[in-house]
C-alpha positions in Angstrom: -25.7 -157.4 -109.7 -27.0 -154.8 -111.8 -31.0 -153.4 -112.3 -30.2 -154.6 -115.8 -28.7 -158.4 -114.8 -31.5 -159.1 -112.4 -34.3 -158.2 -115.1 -32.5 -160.4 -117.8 -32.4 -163.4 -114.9 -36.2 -163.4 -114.6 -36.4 -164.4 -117.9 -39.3 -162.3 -118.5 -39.6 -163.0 -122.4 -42.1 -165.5 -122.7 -46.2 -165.5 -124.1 -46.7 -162.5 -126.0 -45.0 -159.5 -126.3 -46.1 -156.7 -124.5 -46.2 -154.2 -127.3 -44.4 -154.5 -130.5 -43.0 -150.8 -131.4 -40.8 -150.0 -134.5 -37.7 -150.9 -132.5 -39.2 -154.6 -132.4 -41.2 -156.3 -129.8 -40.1 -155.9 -126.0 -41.3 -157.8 -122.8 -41.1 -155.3 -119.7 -41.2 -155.3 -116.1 -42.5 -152.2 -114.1 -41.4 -150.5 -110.9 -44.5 -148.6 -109.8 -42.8 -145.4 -107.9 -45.7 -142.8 -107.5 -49.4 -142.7 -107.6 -51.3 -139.4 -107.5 -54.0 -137.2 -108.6 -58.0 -137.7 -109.0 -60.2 -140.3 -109.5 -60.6 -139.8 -112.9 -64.3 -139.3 -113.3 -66.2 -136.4 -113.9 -65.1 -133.3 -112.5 -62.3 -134.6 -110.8 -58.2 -134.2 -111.7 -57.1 -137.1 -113.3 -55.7 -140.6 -112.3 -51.5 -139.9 -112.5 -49.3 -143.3 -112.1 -45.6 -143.2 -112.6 -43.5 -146.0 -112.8 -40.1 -147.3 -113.8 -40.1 -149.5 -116.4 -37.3 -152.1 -118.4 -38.0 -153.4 -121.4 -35.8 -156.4 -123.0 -36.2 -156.4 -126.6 -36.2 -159.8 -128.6 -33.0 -159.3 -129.5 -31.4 -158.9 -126.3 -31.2 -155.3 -126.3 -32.5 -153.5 -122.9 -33.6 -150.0 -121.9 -35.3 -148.3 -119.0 -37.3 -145.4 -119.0 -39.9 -143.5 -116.3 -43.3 -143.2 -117.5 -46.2 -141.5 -116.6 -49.7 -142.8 -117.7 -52.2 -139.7 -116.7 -55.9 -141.1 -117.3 -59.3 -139.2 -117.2 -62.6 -140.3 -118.6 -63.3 -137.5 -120.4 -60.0 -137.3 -122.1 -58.9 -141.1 -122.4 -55.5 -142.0 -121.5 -51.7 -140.2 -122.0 -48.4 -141.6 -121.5 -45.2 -139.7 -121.3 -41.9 -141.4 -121.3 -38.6 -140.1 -120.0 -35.6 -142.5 -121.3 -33.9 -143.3 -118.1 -30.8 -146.1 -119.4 -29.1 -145.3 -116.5 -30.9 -147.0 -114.4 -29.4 -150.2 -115.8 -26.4 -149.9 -114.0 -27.8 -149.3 -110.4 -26.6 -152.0 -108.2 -29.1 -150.9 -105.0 -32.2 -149.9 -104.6 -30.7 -146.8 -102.8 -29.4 -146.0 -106.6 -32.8 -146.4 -108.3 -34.1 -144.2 -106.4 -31.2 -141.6 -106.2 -31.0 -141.8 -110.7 -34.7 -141.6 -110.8 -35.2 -139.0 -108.9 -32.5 -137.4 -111.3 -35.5 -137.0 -114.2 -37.9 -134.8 -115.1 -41.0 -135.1 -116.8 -42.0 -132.4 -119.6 -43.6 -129.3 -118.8 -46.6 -128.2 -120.8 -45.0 -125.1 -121.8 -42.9 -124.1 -118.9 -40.1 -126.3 -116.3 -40.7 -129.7 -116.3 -41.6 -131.3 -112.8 -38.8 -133.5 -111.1 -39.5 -137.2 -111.3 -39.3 -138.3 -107.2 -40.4 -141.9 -105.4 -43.3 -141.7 -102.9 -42.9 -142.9 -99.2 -44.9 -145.9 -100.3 -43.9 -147.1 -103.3 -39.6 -146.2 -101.3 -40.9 -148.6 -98.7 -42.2 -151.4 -101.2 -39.3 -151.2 -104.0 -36.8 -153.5 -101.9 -40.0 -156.0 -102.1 -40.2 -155.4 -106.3 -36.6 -155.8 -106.8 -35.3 -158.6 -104.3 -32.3 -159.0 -106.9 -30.7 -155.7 -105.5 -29.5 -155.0 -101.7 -31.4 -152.0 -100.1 -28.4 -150.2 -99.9 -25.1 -150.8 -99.0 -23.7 -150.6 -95.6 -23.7 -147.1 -94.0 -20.1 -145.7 -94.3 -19.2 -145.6 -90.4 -20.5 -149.0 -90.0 -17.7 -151.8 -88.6 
């Protein structure tokens, strides 16, 4: 089973869309993967989430991307979005993490920075995507 099969089998397209773009109104699940920054008040760097995230379109069409949602009271909320479709065809969670980590978020200006899973959020993504093995057996396994 593919990232892409296991989202279309949870039937996530019911209630209300959760944002209708020109490309037509999409349902999505997110894959939280890294969590960093400030607190977001004050003086303080800013609040930085990234995440994975699928989106199945209302007519059957998918995509994935990585987004970053970078929040700070003074300055309200950004989100930058990194298409990621390969992600669709990753049959572990060994190869979410190997093709996400294969991104990179713009740079202001200069290099971008490398899009890479936390230690948390690699412990906890077996638990978000039960769909998908781990990995597959190690290669000098019987």
């Amino acid at each position: 089973m593919t990232l892409k099969q296991a989202v279309e089998e949870r039937k996530i397209r019911k209630g209300t869309a959760e944002e209708i773009t020109r490309t037509g109104a999409y349902w999505a699940v997110d894959l939280p993967i890294r969590s960093h920054g400030g607190d977001g008040i004050g003086q303080s760097g800013a609040t930085v989430s990234d995440y994975i995230q699928v989106r199945h379109y209302r007519d059957g069409r998918m995509a994935a991307g990585i987004v970053r949602t970078i929040w700070h009271q003074n300055s309200g909320t950004d989100i930058e979005d990194v298409p990621a479709d390969a992600l669709l065809d990753c049959e572990t969670v060994e190869d979410v993490i190997r093709v996400a980590s294969g991104y990179e978020f713009p740079g202001w200006g200069g290099p971008g920075e490398n899009v890479w899973v936390s230690d948390y959020y690699r412990e906890r993504l077996p638990e978000a995507l039960p769909e998908l093995p781990a990995a597959l057996p190690s290669p000098d396994e019987d």
